[in-house]
C-alpha positions in Angstrom: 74.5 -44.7 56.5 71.5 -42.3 56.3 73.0 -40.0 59.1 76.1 -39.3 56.8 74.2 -38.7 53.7 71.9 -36.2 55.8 75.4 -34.5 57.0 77.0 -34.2 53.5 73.4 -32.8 52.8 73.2 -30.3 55.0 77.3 -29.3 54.6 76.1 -28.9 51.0 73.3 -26.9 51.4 74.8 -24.5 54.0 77.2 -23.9 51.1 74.9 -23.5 48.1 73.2 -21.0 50.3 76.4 -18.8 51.4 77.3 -18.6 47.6 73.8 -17.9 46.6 73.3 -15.2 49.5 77.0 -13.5 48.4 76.1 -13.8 44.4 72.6 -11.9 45.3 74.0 -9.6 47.5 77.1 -8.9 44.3 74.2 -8.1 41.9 72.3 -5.6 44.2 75.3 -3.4 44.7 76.3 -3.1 40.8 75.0 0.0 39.9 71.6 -0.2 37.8 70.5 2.1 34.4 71.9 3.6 31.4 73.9 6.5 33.6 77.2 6.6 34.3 77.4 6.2 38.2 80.3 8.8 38.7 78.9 11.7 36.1 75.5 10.7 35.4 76.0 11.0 31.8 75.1 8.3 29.0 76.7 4.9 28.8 77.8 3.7 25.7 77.1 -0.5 26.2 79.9 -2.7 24.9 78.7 -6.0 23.4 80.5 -9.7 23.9 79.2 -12.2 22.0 78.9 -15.3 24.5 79.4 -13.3 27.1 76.5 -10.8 26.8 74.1 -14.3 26.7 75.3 -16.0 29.2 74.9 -12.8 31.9 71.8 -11.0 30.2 70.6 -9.2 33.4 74.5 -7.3 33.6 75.7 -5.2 31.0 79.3 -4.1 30.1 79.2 -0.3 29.4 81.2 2.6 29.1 80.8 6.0 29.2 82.0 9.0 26.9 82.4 11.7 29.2 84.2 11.0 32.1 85.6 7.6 31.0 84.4 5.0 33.4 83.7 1.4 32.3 82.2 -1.4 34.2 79.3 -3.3 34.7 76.1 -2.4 35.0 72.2 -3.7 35.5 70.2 -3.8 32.6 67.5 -1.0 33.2 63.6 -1.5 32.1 62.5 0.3 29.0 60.7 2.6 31.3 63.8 3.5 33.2 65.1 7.5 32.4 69.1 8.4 32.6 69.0 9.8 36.0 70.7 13.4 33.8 68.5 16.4 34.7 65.9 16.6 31.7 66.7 20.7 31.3 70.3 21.7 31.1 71.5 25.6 31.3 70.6 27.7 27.9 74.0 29.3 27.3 72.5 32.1 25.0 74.6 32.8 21.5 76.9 35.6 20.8 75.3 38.4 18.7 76.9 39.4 15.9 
């Protein structure tokens, strides 16, 4: 009796572990920050209700420029958009 409860045991746990090792491995390649992964521009997040609890470390976000949506890692508050800080000064007409 104690044998087959130890082999339901460790069937379980090898299968726990493949899940947990697959969900870990899911979160580490969504992309991470408030850039847009294709364009690097700014993400516009998109709020569920229930949703947005349940999975607070991913957010669902879209972005203006090129159009993308998806899901994304929350970033820190001391993460920057990865955007380059000084963009090209096209000068003004004269007139």
């Amino acid at each position: 009796m104690d044998s087959e409860i130890l082999i339901v045991l460790v069937l379980l746990a090898t299968v726990v572990l493949r899940f947990a090792m697959a969900a870990g491995l899911a979160y580490l390649l969504v992309p991470r920050g408030p850039a847009c992964p294709i364009c690097r521009a700014d993400l516009l997040p998109i709020t569920h209700g229930l949703l947005s609890r349940l999975l607070s470390p991913l957010q669902h976000a879209w972005c203006l420029d090129c159009g993308w949506e998806g899901v994304v890692r929350r970033s820190r508050r001391g993460d920057q958009p990865r955007r380059a800080l000084i963009e090209e000064v096209i000068p003004r007409p004269v007139e």
